[in-house]
N, CA, C and O of each residue as an XYZ file, in Angstrom:
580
protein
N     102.813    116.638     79.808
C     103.204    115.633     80.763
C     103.172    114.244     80.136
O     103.921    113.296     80.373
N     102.246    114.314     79.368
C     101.714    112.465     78.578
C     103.409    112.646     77.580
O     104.156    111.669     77.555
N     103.737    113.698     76.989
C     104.963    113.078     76.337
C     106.026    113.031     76.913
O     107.075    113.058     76.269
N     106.007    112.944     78.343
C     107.476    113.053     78.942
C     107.560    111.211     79.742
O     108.522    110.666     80.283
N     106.186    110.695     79.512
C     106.044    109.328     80.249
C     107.053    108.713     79.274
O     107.135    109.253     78.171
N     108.076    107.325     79.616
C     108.589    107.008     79.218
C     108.009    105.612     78.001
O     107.677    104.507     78.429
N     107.994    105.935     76.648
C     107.488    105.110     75.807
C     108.252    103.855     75.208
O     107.660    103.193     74.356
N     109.503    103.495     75.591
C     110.249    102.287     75.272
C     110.754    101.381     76.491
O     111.727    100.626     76.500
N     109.928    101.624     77.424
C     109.711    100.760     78.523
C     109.298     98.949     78.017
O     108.346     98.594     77.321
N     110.223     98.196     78.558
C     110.036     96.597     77.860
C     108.544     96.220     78.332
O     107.898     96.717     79.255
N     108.191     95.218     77.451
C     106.243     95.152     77.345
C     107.215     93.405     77.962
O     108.063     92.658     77.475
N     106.358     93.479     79.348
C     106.672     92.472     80.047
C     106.292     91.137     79.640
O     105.205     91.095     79.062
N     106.895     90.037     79.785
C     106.424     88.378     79.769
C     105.188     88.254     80.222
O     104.202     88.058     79.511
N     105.199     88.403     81.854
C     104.008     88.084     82.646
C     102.268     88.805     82.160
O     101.171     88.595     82.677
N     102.653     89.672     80.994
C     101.167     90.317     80.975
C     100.796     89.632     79.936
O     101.551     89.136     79.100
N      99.356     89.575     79.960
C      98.670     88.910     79.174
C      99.122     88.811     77.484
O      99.523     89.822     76.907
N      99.026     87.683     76.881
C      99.320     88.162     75.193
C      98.963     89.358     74.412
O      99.680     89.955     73.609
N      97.475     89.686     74.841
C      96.785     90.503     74.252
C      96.655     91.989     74.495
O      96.247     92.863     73.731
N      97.212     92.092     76.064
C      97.853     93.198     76.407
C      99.130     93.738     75.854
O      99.384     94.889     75.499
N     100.238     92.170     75.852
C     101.398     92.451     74.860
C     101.281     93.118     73.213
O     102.065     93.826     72.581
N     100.126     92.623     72.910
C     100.112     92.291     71.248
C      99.888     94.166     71.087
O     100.544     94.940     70.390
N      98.469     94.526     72.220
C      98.396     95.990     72.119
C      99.208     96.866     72.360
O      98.993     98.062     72.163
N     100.035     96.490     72.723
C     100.976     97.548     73.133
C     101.974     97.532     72.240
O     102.626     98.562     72.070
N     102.311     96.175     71.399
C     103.527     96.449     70.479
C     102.450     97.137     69.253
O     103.158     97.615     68.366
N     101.584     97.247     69.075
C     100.652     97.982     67.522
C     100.650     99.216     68.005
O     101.062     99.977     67.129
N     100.271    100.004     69.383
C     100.368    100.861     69.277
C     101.292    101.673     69.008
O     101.117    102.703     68.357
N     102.721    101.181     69.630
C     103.773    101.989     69.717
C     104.120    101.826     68.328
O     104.491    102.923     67.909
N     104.175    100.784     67.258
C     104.143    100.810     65.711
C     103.386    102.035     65.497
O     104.005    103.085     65.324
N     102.223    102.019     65.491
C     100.891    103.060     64.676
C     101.254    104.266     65.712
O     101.322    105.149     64.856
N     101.513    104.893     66.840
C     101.640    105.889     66.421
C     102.436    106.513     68.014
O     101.847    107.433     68.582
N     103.676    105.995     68.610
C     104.226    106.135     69.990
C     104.808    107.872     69.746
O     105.110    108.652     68.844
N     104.705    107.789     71.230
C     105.392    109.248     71.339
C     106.943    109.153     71.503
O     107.744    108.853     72.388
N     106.955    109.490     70.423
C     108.875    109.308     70.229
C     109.441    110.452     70.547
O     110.597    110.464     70.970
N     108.695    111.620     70.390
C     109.427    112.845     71.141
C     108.462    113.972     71.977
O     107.288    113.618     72.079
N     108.644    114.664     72.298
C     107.773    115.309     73.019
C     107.144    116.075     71.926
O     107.644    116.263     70.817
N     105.942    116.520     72.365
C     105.054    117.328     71.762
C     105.161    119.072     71.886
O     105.399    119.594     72.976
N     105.036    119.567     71.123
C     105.222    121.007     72.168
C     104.260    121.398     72.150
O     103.395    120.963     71.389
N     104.028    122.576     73.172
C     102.460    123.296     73.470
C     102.058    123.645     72.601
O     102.838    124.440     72.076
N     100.859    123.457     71.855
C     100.334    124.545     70.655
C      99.468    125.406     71.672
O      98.750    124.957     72.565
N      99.710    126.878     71.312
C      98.389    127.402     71.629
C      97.259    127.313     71.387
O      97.079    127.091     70.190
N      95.709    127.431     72.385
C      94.501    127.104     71.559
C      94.251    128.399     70.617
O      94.790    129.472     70.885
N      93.462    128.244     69.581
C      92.913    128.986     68.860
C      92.025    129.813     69.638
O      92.222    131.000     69.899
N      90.923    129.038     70.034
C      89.385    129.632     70.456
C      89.765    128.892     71.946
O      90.674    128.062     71.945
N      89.264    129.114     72.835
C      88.878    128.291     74.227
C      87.970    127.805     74.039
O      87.370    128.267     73.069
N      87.418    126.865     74.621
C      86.830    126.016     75.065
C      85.093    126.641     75.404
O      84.995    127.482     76.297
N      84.041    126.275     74.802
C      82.873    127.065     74.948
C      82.435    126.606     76.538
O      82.350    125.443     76.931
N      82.098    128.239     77.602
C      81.995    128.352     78.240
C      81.102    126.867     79.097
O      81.087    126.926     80.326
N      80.690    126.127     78.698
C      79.201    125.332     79.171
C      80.305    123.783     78.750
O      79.730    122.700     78.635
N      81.520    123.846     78.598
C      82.225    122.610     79.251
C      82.630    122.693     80.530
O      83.278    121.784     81.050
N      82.335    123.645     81.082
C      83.179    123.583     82.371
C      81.851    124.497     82.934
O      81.808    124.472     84.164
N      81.016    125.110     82.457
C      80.334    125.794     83.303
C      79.086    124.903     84.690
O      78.426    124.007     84.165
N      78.974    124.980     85.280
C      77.662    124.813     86.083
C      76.260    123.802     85.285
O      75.547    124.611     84.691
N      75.902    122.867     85.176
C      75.122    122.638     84.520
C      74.261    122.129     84.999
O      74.654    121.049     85.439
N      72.757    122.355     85.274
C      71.812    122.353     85.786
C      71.332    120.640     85.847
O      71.711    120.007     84.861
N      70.676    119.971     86.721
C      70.420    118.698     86.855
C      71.290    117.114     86.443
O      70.916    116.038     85.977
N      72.786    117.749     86.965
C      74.265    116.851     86.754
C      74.635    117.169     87.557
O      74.191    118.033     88.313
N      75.854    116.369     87.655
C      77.119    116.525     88.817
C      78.095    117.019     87.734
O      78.311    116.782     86.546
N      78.586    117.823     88.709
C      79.376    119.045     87.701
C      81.052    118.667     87.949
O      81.169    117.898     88.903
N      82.144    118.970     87.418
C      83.140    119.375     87.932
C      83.957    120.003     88.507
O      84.442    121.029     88.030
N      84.349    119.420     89.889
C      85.417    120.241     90.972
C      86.140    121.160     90.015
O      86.156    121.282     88.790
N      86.775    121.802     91.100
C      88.012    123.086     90.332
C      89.234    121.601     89.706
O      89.657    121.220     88.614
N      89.376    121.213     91.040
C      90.446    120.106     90.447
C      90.532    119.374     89.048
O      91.344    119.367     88.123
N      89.496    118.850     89.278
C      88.910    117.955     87.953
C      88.885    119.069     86.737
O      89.774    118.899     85.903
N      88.143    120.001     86.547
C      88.245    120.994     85.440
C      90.041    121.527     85.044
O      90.531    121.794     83.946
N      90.667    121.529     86.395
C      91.921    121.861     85.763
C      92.754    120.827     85.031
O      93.678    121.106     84.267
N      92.378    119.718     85.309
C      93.229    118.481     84.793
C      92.128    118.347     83.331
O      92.847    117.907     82.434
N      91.359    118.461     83.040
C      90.446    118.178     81.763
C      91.145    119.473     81.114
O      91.488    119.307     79.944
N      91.417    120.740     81.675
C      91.650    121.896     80.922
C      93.633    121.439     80.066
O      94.135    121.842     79.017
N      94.070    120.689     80.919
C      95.236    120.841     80.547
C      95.527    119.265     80.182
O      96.690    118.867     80.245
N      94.561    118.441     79.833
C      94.798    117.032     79.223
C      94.093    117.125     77.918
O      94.695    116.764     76.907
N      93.109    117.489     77.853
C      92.114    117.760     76.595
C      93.052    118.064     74.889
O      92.994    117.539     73.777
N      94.044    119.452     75.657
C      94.597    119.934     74.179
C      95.532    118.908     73.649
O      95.603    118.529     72.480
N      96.567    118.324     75.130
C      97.514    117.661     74.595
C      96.770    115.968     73.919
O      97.330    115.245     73.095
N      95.596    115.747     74.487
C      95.334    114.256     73.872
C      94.942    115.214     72.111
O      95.209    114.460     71.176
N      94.615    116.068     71.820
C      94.466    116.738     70.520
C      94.782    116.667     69.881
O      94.300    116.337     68.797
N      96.036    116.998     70.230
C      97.017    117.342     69.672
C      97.566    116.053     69.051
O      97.868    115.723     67.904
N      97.580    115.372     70.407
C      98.328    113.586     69.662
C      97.308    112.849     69.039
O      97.528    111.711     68.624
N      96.477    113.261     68.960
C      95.499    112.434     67.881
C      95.669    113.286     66.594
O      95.354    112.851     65.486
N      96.101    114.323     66.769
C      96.079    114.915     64.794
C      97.120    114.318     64.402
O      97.158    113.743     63.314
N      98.463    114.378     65.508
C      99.955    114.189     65.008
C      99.856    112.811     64.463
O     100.400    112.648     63.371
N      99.132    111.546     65.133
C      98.726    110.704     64.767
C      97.574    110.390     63.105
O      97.547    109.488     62.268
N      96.878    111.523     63.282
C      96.004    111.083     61.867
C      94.810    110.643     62.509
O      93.857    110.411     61.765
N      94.626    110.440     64.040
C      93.173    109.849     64.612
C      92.045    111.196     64.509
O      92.332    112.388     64.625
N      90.839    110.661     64.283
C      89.547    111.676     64.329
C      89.032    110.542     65.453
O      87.944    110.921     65.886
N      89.242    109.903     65.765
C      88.396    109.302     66.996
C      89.744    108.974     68.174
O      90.916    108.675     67.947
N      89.047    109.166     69.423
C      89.807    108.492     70.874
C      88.464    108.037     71.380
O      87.290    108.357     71.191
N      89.423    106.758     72.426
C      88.432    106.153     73.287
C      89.055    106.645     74.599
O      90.225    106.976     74.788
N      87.994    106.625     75.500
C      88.259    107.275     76.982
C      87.604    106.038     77.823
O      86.434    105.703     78.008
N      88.846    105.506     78.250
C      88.886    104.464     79.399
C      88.638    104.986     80.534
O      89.477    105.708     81.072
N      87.607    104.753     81.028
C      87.043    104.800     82.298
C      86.745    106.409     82.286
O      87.277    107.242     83.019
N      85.954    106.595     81.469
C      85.734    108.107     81.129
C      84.323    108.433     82.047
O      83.383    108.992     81.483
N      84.236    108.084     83.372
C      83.594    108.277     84.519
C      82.714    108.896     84.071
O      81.963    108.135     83.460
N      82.184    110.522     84.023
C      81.084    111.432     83.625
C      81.175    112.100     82.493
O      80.326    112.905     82.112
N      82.386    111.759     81.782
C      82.323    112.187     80.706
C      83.111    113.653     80.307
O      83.002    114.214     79.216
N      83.776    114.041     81.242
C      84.361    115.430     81.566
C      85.420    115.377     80.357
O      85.264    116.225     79.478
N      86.223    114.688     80.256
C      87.065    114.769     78.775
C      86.615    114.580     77.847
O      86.998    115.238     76.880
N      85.807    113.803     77.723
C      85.659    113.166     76.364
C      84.269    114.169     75.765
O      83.690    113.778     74.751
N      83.802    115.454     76.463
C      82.892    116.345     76.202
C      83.680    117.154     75.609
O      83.248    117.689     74.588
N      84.725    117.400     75.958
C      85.852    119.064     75.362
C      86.405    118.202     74.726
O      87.421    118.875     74.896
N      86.832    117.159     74.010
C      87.329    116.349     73.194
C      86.599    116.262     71.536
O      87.051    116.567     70.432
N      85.316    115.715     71.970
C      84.108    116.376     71.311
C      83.389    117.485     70.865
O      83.046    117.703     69.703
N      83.154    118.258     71.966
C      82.824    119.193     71.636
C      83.797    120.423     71.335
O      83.433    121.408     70.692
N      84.872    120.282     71.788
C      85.468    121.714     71.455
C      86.471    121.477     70.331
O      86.801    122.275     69.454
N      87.057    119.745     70.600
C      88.116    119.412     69.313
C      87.719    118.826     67.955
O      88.465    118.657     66.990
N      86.289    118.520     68.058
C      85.854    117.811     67.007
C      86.668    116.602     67.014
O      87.551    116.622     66.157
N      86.622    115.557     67.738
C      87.119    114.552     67.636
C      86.174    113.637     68.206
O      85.652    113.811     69.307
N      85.852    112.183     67.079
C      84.848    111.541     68.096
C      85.347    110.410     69.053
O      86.375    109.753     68.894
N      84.157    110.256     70.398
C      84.704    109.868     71.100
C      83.619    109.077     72.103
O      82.492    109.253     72.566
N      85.124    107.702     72.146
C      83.923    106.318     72.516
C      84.109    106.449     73.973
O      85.119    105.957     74.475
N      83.326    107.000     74.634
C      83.623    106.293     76.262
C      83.267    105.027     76.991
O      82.067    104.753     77.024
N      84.159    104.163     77.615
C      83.988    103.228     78.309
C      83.609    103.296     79.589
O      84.690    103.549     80.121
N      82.823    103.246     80.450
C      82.827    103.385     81.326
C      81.434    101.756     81.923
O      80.551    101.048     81.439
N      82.205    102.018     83.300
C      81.653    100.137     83.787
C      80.420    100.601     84.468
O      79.631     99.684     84.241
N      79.663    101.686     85.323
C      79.062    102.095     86.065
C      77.634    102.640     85.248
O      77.592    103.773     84.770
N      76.706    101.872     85.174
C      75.665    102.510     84.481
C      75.056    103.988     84.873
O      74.369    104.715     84.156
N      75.519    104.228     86.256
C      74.836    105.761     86.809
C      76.078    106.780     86.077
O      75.676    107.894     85.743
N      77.431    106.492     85.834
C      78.458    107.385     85.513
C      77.443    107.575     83.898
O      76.730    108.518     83.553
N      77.682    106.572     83.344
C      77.066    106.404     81.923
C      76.009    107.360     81.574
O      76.099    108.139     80.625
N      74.790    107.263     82.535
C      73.353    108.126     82.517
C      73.703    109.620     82.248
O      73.410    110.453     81.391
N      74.639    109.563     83.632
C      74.823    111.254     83.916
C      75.360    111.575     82.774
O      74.643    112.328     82.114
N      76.623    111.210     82.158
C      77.515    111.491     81.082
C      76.564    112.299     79.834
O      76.618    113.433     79.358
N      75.654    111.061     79.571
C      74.859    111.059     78.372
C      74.042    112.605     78.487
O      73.805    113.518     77.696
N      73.732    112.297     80.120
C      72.591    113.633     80.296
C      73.186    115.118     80.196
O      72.542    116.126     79.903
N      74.852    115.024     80.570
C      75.205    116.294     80.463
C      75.836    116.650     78.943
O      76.148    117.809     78.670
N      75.983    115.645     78.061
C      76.687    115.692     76.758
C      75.429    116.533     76.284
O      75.511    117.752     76.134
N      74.138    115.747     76.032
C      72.863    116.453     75.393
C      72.554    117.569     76.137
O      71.523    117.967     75.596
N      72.855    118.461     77.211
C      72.515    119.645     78.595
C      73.280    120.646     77.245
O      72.721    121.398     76.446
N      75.007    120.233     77.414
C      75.977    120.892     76.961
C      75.630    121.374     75.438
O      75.558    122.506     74.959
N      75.406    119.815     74.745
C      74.823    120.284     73.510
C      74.029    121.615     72.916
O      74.400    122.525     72.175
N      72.847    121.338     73.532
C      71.437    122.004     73.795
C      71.909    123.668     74.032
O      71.589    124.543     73.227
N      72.703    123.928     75.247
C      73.560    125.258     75.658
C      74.063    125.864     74.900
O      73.926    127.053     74.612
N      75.230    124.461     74.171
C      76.247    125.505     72.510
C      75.419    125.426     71.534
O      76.103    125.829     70.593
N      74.145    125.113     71.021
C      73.374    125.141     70.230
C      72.586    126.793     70.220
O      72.346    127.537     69.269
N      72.313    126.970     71.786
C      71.261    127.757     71.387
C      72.162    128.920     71.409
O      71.727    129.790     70.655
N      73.585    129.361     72.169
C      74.616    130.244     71.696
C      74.922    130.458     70.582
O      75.136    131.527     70.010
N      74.971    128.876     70.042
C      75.577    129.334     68.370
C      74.450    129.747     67.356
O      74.647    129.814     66.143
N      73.288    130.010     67.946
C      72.002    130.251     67.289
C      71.995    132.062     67.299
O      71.820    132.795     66.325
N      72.250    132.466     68.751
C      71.763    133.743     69.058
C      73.139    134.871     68.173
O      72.974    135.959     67.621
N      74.487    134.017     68.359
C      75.458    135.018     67.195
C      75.498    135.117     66.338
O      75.823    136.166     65.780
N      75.024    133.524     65.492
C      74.246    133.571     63.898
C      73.274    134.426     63.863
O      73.256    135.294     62.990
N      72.432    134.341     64.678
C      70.856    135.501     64.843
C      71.511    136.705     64.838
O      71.302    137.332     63.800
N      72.175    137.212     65.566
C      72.663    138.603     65.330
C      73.826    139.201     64.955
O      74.326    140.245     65.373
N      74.351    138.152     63.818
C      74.789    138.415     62.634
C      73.972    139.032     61.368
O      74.296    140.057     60.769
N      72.969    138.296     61.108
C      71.791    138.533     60.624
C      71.862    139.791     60.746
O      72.483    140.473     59.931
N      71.151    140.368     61.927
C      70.513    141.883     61.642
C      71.474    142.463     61.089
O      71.364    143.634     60.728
């Protein structure tokens, strides 16, 4: 959907310089000039981005479906680009920018204005962590035997 938005839309007078200035560097460094096509994922997404997570506010069905189907394509346009980092504007609890991280290996700055969005975020990034840690412990472990 992000490559079908129209990217040579005129960068208006009335907006700020600095809004102007960003918008003509980006579309230099790296605009979507054509659409992207679907890659399939490799692996999905480890169960404990989207699962239930104990002492957080979790994500609706809604919300998980829009993280499930924004996640690959921002991925995607950050490799096509050459980026290992995105920033997530107004990245509320952190729901993208966790499967961004954690599942794409891509790092990632969230902005967010609300110090309680911020807390929770932090608390479920280290929850999530902690979860794919001790998974990726128990298949290494029983590899082993």
């Amino acid at each position: 959907e992000l490559a079908r938005l129209p990217v040579d839309l005129p960068v208006r007078d009335d907006w700020p310089a600095t809004l102007q200035r960003l918008v003509r560097i980006s579309r230099r460094s790296c605009a979507l000039s054509s659409p992207l096509p679907r890659e399939a994922e490799a692996d999905p997404p480890s169960r404990w981005l989207f699962a239930q997570t104990p002492r957080v506010r979790n994500m609706n069905l809604k919300k998980a479906h829009e993280v499930a189907a924004l996640a690959p394509l921002v991925a995607q346009t950050a490799r096509r680009c050459g980026a290992t980092a995105v920033v997530d504007l107004g990245s509320g609890l952190g729901y993208l920018g966790a499967v961004l991280a954690f599942h794409h290996s891509l790092h990632v700055v969230g902005l967010e204005m609300l110090p309680a969005n911020v807390a929770a975020a932090r608390r479920r990034a280290l929850e999530i962590r902690a979860r794919m840690r001790q998974e990726e412990a128990k298949v290494s472990g029983g590899a082993r035997e």
